[in-house]
Each structure stands twice: as structure tokens, then as C-alpha cells.
C-alpha positions as CSV (number, residue, x, y, z in Angstrom):
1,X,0.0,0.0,0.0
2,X,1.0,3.2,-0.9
3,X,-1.1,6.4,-0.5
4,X,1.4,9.0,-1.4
5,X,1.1,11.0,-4.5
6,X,4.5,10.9,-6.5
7,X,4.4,14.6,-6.5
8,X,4.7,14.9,-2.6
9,X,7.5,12.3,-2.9
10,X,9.6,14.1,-5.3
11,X,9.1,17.3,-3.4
12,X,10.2,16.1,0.1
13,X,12.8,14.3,-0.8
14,X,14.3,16.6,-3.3
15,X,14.0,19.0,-0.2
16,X,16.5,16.4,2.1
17,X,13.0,15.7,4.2
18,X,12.4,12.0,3.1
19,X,15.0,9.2,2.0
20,X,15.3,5.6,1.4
21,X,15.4,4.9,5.6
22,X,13.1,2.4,6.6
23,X,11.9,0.8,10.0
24,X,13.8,-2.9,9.0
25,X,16.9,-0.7,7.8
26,X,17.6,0.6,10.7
27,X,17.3,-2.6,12.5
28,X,19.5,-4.2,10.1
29,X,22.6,-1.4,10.9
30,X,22.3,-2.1,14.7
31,X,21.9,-5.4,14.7
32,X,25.2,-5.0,12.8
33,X,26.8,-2.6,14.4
34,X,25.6,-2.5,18.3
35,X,24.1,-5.7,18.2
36,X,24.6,-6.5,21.4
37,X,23.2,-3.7,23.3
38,X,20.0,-3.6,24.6
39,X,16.7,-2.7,22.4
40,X,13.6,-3.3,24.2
41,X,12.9,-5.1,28.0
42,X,9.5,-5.6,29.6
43,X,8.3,-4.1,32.6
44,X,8.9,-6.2,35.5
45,X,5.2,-6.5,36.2
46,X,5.0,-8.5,32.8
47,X,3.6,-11.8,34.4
48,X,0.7,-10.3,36.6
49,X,-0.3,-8.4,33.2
50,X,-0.1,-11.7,30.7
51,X,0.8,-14.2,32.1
52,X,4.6,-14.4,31.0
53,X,8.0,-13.6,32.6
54,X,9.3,-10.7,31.2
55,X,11.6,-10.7,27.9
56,X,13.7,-8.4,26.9
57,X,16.2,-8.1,23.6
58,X,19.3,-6.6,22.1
59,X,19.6,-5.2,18.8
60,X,20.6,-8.7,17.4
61,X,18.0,-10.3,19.2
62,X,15.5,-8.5,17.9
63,X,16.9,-8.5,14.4
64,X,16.3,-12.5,14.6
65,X,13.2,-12.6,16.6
66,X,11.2,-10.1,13.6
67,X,13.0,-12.3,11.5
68,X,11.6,-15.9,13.0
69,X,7.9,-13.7,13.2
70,X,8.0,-12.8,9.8
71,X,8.5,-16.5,8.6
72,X,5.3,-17.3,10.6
73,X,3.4,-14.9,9.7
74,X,4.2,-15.8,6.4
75,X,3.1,-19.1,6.9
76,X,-0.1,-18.5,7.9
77,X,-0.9,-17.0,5.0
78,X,-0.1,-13.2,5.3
79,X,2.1,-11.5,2.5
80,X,2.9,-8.3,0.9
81,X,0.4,-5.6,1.4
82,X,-1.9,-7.8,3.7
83,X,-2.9,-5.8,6.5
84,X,-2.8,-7.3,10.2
85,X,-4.7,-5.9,13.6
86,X,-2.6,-6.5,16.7
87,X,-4.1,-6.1,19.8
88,X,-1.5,-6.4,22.3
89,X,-0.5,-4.3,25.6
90,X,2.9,-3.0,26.0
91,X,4.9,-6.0,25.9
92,X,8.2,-7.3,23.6
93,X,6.4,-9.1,21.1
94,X,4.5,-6.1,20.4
95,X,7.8,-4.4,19.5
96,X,8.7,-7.6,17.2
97,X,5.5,-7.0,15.5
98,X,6.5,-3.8,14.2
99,X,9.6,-5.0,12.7
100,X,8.7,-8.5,11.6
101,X,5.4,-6.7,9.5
102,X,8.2,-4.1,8.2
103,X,10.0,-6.2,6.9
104,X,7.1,-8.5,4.9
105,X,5.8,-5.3,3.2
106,X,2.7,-5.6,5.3
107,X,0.5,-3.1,7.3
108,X,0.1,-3.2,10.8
109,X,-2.8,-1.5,12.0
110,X,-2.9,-1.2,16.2
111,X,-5.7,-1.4,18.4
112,X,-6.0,-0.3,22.6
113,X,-6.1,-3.4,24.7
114,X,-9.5,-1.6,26.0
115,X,-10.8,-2.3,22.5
116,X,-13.8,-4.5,22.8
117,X,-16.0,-6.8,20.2
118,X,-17.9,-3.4,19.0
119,X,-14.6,-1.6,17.9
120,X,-12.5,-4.9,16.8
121,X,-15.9,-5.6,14.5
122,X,-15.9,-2.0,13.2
123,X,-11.9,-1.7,12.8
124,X,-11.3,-4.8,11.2
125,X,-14.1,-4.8,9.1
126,X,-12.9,-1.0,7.6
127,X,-9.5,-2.4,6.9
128,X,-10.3,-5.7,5.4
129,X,-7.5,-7.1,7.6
130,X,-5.9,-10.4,6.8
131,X,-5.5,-11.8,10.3
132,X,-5.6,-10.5,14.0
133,X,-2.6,-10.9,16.3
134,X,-3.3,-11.6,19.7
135,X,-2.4,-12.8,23.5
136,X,-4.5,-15.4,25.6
137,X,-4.9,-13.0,28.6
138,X,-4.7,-8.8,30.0
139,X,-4.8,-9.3,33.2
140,X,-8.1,-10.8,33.4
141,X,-9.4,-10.3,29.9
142,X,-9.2,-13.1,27.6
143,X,-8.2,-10.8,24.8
144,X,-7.4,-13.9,22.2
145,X,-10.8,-15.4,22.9
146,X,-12.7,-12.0,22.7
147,X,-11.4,-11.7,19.6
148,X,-12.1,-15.1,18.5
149,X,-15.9,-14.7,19.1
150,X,-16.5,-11.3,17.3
151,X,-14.4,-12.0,14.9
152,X,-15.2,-15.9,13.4
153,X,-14.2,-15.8,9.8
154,X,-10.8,-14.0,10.6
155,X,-7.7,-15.8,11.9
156,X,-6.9,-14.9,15.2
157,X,-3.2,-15.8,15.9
158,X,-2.4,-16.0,19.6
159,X,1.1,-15.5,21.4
160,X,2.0,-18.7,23.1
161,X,-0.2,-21.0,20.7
162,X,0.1,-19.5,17.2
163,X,2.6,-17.2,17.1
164,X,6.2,-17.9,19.4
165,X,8.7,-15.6,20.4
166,X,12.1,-16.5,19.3
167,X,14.8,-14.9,19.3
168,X,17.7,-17.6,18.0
169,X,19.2,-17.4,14.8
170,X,16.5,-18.2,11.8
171,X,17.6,-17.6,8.4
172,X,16.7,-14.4,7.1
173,X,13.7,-13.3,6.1
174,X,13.8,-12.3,2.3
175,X,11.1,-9.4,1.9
176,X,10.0,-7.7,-0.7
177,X,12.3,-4.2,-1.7
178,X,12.9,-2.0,1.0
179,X,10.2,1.1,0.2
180,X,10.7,4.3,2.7
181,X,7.0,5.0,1.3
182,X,5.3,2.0,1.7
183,X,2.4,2.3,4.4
184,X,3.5,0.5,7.2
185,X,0.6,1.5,9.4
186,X,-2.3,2.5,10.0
187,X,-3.2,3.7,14.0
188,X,-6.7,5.5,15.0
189,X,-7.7,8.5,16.0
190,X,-8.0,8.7,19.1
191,X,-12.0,9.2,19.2
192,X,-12.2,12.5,21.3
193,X,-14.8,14.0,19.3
194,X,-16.2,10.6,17.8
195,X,-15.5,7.7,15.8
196,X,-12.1,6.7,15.4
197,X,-10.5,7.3,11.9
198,X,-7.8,5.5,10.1
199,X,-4.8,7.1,9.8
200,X,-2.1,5.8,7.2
201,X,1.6,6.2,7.9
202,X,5.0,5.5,5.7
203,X,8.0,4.7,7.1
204,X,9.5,8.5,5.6
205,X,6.2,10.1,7.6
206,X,7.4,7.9,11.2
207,X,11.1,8.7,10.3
208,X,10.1,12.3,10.6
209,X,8.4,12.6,13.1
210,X,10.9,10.6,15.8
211,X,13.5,12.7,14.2
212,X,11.4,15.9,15.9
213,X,11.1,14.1,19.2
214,X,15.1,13.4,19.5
215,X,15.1,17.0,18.2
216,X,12.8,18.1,21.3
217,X,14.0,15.4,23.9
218,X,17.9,16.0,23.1
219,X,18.1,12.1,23.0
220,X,21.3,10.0,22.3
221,X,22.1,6.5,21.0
222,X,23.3,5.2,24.6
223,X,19.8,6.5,26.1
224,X,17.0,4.6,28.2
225,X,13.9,5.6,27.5
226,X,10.7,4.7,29.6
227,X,7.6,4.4,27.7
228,X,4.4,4.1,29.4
229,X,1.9,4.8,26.5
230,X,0.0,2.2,24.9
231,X,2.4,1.5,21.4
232,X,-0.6,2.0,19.4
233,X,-0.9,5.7,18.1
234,X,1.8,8.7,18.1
235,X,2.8,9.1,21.8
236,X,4.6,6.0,21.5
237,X,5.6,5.3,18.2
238,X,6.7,9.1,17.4
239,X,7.8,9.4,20.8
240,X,9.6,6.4,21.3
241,X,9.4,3.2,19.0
242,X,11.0,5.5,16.0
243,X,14.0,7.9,17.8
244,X,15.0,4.6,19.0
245,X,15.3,2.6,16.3
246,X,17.0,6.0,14.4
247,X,19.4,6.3,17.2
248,X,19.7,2.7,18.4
249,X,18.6,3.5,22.5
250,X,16.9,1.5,24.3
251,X,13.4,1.4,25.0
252,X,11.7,0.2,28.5
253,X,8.0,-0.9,28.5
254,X,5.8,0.2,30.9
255,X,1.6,-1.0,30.9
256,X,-0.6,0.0,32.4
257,X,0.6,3.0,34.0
258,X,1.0,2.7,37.6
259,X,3.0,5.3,39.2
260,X,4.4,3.2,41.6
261,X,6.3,1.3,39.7
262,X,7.3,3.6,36.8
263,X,9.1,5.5,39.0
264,X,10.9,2.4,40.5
265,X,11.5,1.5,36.8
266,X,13.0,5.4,36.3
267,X,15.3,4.5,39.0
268,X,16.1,1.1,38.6
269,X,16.9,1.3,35.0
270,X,18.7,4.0,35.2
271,X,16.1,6.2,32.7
272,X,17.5,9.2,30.9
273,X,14.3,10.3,28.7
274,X,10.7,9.6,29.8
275,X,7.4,11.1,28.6
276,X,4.7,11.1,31.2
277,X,0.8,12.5,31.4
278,X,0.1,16.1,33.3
279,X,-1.6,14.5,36.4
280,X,1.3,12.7,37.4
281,X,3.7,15.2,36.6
282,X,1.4,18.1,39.1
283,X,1.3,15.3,41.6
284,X,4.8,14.7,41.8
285,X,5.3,18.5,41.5
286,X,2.8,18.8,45.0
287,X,4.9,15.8,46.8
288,X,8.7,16.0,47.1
289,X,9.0,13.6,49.4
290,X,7.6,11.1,46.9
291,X,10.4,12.4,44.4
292,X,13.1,12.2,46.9
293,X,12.1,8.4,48.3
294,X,14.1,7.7,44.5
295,X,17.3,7.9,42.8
296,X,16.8,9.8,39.4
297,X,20.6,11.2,38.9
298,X,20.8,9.6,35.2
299,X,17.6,11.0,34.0
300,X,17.9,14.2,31.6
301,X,14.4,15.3,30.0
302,X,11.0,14.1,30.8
303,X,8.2,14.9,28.3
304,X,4.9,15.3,28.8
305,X,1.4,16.7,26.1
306,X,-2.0,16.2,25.8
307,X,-3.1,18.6,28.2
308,X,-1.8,22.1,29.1
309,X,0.7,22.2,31.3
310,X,0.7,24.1,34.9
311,X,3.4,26.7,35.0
312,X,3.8,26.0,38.8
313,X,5.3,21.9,38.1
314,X,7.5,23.1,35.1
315,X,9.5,25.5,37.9
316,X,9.2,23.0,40.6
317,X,11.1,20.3,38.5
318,X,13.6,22.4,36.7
319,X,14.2,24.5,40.4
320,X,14.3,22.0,42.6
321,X,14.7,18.9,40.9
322,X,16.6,19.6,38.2
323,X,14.8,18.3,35.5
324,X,13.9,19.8,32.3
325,X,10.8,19.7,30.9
326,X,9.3,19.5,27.3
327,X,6.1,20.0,26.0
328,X,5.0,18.0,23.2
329,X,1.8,18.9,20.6
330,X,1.3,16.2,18.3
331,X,-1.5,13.6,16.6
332,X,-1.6,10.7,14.3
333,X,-1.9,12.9,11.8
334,X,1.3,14.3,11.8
335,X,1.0,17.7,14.1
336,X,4.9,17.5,15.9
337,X,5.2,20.7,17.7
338,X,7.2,21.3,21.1
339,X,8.5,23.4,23.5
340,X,11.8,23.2,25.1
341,X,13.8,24.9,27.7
342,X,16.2,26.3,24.9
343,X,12.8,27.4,22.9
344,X,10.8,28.9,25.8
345,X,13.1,29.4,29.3
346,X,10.3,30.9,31.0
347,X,8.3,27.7,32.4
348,X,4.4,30.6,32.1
349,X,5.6,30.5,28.2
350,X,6.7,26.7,27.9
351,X,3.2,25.7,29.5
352,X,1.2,26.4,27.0
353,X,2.9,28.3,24.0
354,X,4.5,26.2,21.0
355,X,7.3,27.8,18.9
356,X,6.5,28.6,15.1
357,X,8.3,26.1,13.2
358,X,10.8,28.3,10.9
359,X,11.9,27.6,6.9
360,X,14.3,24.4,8.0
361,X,11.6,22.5,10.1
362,X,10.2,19.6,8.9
363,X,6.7,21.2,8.8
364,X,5.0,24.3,7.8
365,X,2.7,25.6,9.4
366,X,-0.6,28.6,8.9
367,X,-3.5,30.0,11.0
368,X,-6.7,30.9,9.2
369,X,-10.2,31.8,10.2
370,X,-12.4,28.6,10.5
371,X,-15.2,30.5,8.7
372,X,-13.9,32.2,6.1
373,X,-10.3,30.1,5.7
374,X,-8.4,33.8,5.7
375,X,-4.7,33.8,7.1
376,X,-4.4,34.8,10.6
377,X,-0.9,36.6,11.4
378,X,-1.8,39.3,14.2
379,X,-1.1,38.9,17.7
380,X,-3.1,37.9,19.8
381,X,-5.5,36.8,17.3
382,X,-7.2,32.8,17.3
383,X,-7.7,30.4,14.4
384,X,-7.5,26.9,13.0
385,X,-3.7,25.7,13.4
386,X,-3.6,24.1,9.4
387,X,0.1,22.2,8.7
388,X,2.0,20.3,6.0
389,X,5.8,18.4,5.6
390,X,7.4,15.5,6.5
391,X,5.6,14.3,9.3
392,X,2.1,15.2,8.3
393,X,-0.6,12.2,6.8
394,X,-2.0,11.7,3.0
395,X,-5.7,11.2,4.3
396,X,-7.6,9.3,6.5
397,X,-8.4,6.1,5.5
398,X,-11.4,5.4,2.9
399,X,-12.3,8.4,4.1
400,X,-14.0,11.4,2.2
401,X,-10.6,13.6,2.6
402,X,-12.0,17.0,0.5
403,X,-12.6,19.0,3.8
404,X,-9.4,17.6,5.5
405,X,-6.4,19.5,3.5
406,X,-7.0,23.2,2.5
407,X,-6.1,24.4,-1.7
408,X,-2.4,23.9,-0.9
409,X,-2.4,20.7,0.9
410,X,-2.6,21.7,4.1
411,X,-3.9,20.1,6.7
412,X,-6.7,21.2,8.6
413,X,-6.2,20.3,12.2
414,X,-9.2,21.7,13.5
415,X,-6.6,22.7,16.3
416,X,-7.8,26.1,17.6
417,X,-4.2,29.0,18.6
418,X,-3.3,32.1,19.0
419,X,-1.0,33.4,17.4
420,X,1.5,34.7,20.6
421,X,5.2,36.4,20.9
422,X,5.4,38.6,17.8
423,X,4.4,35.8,15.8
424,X,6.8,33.5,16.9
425,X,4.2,31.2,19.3
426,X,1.1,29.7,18.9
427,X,-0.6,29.1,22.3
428,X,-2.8,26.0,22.0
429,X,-6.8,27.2,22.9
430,X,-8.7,24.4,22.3
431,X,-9.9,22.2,19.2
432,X,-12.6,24.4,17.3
433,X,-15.4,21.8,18.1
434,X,-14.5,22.3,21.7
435,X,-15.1,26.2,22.0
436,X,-18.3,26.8,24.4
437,X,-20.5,30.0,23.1
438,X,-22.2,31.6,25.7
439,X,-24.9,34.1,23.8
440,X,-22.4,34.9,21.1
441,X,-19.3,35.3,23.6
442,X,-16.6,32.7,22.7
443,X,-14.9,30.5,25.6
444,X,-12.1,28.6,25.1
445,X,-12.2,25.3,27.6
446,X,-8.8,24.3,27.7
447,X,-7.6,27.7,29.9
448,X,-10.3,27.0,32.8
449,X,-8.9,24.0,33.0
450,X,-5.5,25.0,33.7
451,X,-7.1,27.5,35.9
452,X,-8.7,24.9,38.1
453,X,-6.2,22.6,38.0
454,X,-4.3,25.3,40.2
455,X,-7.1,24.9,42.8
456,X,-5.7,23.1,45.7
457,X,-8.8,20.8,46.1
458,X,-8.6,19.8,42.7
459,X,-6.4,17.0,40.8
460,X,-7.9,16.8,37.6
461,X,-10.5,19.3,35.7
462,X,-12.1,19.5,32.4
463,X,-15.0,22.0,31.4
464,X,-17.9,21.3,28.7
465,X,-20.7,23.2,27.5
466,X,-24.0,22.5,28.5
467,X,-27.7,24.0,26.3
468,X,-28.9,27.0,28.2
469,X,-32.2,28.2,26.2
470,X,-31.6,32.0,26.7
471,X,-27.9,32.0,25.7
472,X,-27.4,28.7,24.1
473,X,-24.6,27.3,26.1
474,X,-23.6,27.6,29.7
475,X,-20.3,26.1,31.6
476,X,-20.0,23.1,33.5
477,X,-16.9,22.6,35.7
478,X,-16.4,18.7,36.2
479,X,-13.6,18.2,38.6
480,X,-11.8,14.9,40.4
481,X,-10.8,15.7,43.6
482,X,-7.4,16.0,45.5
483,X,-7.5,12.6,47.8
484,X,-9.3,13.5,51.1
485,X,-9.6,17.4,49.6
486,X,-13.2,19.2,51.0
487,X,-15.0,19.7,47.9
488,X,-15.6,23.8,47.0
489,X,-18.8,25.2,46.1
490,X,-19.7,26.8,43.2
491,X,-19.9,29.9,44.3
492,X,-16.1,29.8,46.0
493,X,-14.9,28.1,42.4
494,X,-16.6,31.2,41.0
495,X,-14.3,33.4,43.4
496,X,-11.4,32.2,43.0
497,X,-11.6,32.3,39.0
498,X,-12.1,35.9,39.5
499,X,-9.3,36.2,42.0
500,X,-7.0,34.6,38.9
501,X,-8.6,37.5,36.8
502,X,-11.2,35.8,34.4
503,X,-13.8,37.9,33.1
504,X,-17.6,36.8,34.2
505,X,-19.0,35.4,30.9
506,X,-16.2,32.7,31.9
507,X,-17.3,31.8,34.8
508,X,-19.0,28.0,35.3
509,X,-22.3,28.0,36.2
510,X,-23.0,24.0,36.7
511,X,-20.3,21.9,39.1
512,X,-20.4,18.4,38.7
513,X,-17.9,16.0,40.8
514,X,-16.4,12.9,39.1
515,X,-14.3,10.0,40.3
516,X,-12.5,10.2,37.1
517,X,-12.9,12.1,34.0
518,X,-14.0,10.3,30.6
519,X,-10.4,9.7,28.8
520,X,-9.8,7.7,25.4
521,X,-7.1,4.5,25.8
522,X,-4.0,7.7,25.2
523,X,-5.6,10.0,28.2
524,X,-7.2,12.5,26.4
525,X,-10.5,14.0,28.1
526,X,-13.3,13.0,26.0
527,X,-15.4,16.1,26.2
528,X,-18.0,15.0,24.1
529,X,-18.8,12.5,27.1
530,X,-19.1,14.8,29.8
531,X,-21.3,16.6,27.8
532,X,-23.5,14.0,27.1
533,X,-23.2,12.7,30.5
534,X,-24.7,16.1,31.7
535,X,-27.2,17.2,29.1
């Protein structure tokens, strides 16, 4: 498969942006020439999670264990341009798959462990998929035989029965020619305003983007990097599965996220880059007697995205622990923005403001109106964030695409900024669906989050819109509280929003208190749930 016009080939790699590097490439050079160092290790919770002890793999290691998978995948009957599901958590044959489906000339399309028989049913279905790659057991899910019943005519090839993990010397696979833009995936949407959406990726598109996270995270070839995302959409593979098999690091797995043990695992295995979500960052930020319980001398950079950032923990970490953070904006599709200490030293201008990539970046980037598409270069002034380059998709898959890339093949985010710091920062103010309008007065929800994240009864916020029949919409504040924190009233929330200088029209005028807010497998905030969990 191939979605890639020959056009947009030409012109990135005439430009230095694409090459002939591709996923089983790279293996092939470290297998060769750091072949024993270490690629990939489970967490050490692997057998309460599957079942299994823990594997991990050098470069070598892994080079013959794709190679062993790709012979039985071959076997059972997949082959060039077949597409295969995996539904697997954060584990080594996980990482295998990758490489082993790389180097058949297949497509791997990844699903969330969470998945269940309505999304396997829709997914596959979509794709046409060839077979369905499995394990007998999460925890106590029997993920092979879930898949088995909602899937019947499709082969379902199970870990431990179908499928082995073997890493001794096989003779090597013999794929088809090596094709830096050849699909190698497709991952999904992440669903936060709907169904999920197939998003086709080359090997020149994931090349890019980990180059702009070793870019943002400084990262080296003698790193150890801690993942604890789910390897199944861009936090993961941009963030870690692809600068590590550029750079040859090392990658440790991490599933689910417990945080516990990932920060025995930062200590123990000596971790120098990590990316971890906002709530556990402010958490650790609030408790440095948690931080201090550990030994974290070798670690460098820890990343974190998805939501805005709070000022407050970038300067705690950076003052008094002496660790640098980065902020990372990106999507399946291809959006790779950051912020780094070098970028944005100030931690108020790191937290939510992205800088403008210039002429040599691997993207391009504009801001027009959403209504009338016009460009958008004043300060100060909102619109939809639109980009193009390396990193960014051809189209969603079988997909109606027409709306999705603007007249010169941009495309459209639907990624709502403004345009900050002479020009030279975009500040992140919500997606464009998201943006409440109280009687014609428009409210951005991301920044009353931030806002009542700084509450000190709260640990996690998010705020939706709700119908109102005079002015159409009103807020609702939904908030998880700080463990054993008094819960405030509406009318002190109200106050203190004032006290942090918010004009009226912003102010929520519906609480609601949650045990946890409504997140998608990657721990984004599914608005559209609280709003129909309210309405």
C-alpha cells in the first residue's frame, strides 16, 4: 500500500525531508553494528499483566526474533500488502510485530487493549484485515478469545499457541524491496470528538516525526527511554518506538501506568528520557518527598502533552529537581510541535505556548479563520492551526478527505491557537469543536482547565458546555478531587476564577464532581462525554 502521490514524494525528498530509511533498515545497521546492546525489555510487572515472565532483547536479538515472526506470519498465510490488527499491551512481542510486519511489506494497524467486540468488528471490518494478532490474557481479559468470538471468519493468531517468540538465529527473512514510502501502518484516532478514523503512515512520515522528538527530547544513542503509553498511536511510536530505532537506544515498557512502579522503573533502569501524562507530573510536583524516596541522577528530559501544562510543576522540577521539561503537541496525523527549555526558558511560556516552526523544520505551518479560511498573522489573534511536511498524513483512511487539507495541501487540524510572541508562538486554545458559546461570547475550555487545575482541592479538571435556552450554552466545571480534599462550592470556584482574573462570561455555572474524567485509551478528556453525560 502506498497512499502518497508521487508529487509529494519528489518534493520532500528533493528538499532532504524524506530518504530511502526504513523501519527494518535501521534494525539491520544495529543489529550489525551495536548488536549486542540492549533494544527493548518488559516491565517487570510482565507476568501479573499476561501471564509471562518478562523478555527483553538486544539489537541482534530483535533483528532475529522479527525475522523468526515474519516466517510465521508468512506461513499463515499473510504476505505483501496484507494488513494485520494486533491487539497487544505494552509488551516485547509487540515491539517484534513492528519489525517483523516491516519487513514482509505488510501493514500493521494497532488497536488499545481496551478495545472490545464493538470496535474490533468496526476496525477490522474497515481495513479488510488479513488476520488478527493476539495474546491469551490482559490481566483478566481473555483478549485472544474475545477476539475469536467477534471475529469468526478471521484468523486470530495467539502469542504462546500460534505465534512464538524467538529470538535464535533463523535464516533471514527475504522481503520484498525495501520502500521508505510504503504504508507501514495505520493507527486510529483517538476518538475525542467521535469515531475513530484510520490514519495511514509510511516509514519516511514515522522517520520524521521521531526525528522531531530526538530533536525536542535531546536524546542519544546510549539513552533509556521509559515508555508508558499504549504503542498504538503517536505518543509512543513518534515518541519512542521511532527515535530509538533512528538512534539505536533502548526502550523500556511500561503497561498499564501505575505510578508506583514507573518511578521504580526510572530508578532502577537508570532512565535518561521519559514522557509522562500532566496528572502525574502536578502530583509529583505537589509531593517532594515522593520524588526524593528515588534515585533519578541519570535521568535528563522528561516529556509530557495532551493537556496544558501548569506553570507551577514546570518550575518546581527544573528549580528544585533539576529536570527539564518539554512540552509535546502532536496527533496521528502528523501535528509535531514542542517546547523546550532552549525554545521557551520561561516555564508561564513553555506551558502552553509552542514555537513557530521556521523555513528548516520539517513542517509548515498557517492559521486561518475557521469560517472564512483567511490567514491569521496578528497577535493575539485565534484560528485553526492548518500544517504540511514530512511528518504530516496523506488522508484518512477510505475516508471522504475533501474537507481535511485546505487548496495547498494543508492540513486542517481543527486545532484552535493564537498566534503569541510577535508571531513567533502559537498558544494552544482548544480544538474548534470544543469552544463553548455563551450568547455569542466565545470561551475557550482548555484555559479554565489550567485554571482549576491550580485549585488546591482539585487534581484533575475538564470543562464542557452544557444547552442553556436564553444563551445557548452555559459552563459546566467537572472536577476529580485531591484525595481526602473538601470539595468547594460553586460559588467559591466562581471566586477564586475571579481572584485569577477571568472575566464573568467565563465563569462556570454548573459543578459536577467525578471520580475520574471520561479519557480515550491515550488519556485524552473525552469532552464529548461529559457533555452527554450532563445534558
Amino acid at each position: 500500500m502506498n497512499t502518497t502521490a508521487e508529487q509529494r514524494i519528489n518534493t520532500l525528498t528533493a528538499a532532504g525531508l524524506w530518504g530511502e530509511q526504513t523501519l527494518q533498515g535501521l534494525l539491520a545497521e544495529h543489529a550489525s553494528d551495536r548488536g549486542t546492546r540492549l533494544a527493548v525489555r518488559d516491565q517487570p510487572n510482565r507476568e501479573a499483566l499476561t501471564g509471562h515472565l518478562p523478555v527483553q532483547m538486544t539489537w541482534s536479538e530483535l533483528a532475529a526474533a522479527s525475522d523468526a515472526l515474519a516466517h510465521q506470519l508468512t506461513a499463515a498465510g499473510i504476505g505483501e500488502g496484507d494488513t494485520v490488527v494486533v491487539q497487544l499491551p505494552n509488551i516485547v512481542e509487540l515491539v517484534v510485530v513492528y519489525y517483523a510486519v516491516a519487513k514482509m511489506g505488510a501493514v500493521v494497524s494497532p488497536v488499545p487493549v481496551q478495545y472490545a467486540a464493538h470496535e474490533l468488528q468496526m476496525l477490522t471490518g474497515a481495513l479488510q484485515a488479513r488476520a488478527f494478532i493476539s495474546i491469551e490474557r490482559v490481566r483478566d481479559v481473555a483478549l485472544a478469545d474475545m477476539a475469536r468470538s467477534a471475529l469468526p471468519a478471521m484468523p486470530v493468531l495467539e502469542f504462546g499457541r500460534d505465534l512464538h517468540l524467538d529470538a535464535t538465529p533463523v535464516d533471514a527473512f527475504a522481503g520484498p524491496a525495501p520502500d521508505a514510502n510504503r504504508t507501514l501502518s495505520i493507527c486510529w484516532t483517538s476518538g475525542t470528538t467521535g469515531t475513530p478514523k484510520g490514519v495511514p503512515r509510511s516509514h519516511n512520515m514515522w522517520i520524521a516525526t521521531g526525528r522531531t522528538s530526538i530533536a525536542a527530547g535531546s536524546m542519544q544513542a546510549d539513552d533509556v527511554m521509559l515508555n508508558p503509553f499504549p504503542l498504538v498511536n503517536m505518543a509512543a511510536l513518534g515518541g519512542f518506538l521511532f527515535p530509538a530505532a533512528i538512534l539505536g537506544a533502548a526502550v523500556v515498557l511500561h503497561h498499564p501506568l501505575d505510578p508506583g512502579l514507573f518511578l521504580a522503573q526510572m530508578q532502577d533502569e537508570r532512565i535518561t528520557f521519559t514522557i509522562a501524562p500532566p496528572p502525574l507530573l502536578n502530583q509529583l510536583a505537589k509531593a517532594p518527598a515522593m520524588w526524593q524516596q528515588f534515585d533519578f541522577s541519570a535521568l535528563r528530559r522528561i516529556g509530557s502533552g495532551s493537556a496544558p501544562l501548569a506553570p507551577s510543576m514546570i518550575a518546581t522540577f527544573e528549580r528544585d529537581y533539576g529536570k527539564q521539561i518539554v512540552n509535546f503537541y502532536g496527533s496521528n496525523e502528523g501535528i509535531s510541535l514542542f517546547s523546550t527549555p532552549e525554545d521557551a526558558a520561561d516555564p508561564e511560556v513553555r506551558a502552553s505556548m509552542f514555537r513557530r516552526p521556521g523555513a528548516d523544520a520539517l513542517i509548515e505551518t498557517r492559521v486561518v479563520d475557521p469560517g472564512s479560511g483567511e490567514e491569521i498573522t496578528a497577535q493575539g489573534e485565534r484560528g485553526e492551526l492548518l500544517i504540511r511536511g514530512a511528518t504530516v498524513f496523506d488522508g484518512y483512511f477510505h475516508h471522504d478527505n475533501a474537507d481535511v487539507f485546505d487548496d495547498q495541501g494543508f492540513f486542517r487540524t481543527g486545532d484552535l491557537v493564537e498566534v503569541c510572541g510577535d508571531g513567533q508562538f502559537y498558544r494552544i486554545a482548544g480544538r474548534c469543536k470544543d469552544i463553548i458559546n455563551r450568547g455569542g461570547m466565545k470561551i475557550s475550555p482548555v484555559e479554565l482547565d489550567v485554571a482549576l487545575e491550580h485549585h488546591p482541592a482539585v487534581a484533575e479538571a475538564a470543562v464542557c458546555a452544557y444547552p442553556d435556552e436564553r444563551l445557548g450554552e452555559k459552563i459546566c466545571a467537572c472536577l476529580v478531587l485531591q484525595a481526602d480534599a473538601e470539595a468547594p462550592t460553586l460559588e467559591a470556584l466562581q471566586a477564586y476564577l475571579l481572584e485569577q482574573g477571568f472575566a464573568k462570561f467565563k465563569l462556570p455555572e454548573r459543578l459536577q464532581m467525578l471520580e475520574q474524567l471520561p479519557r480515550n485509551p491515550l488519556g485524552k478528556v473525552q469532552r464529548f462525554s461529559l457533555q452527554e453525560s450532563i445534558s
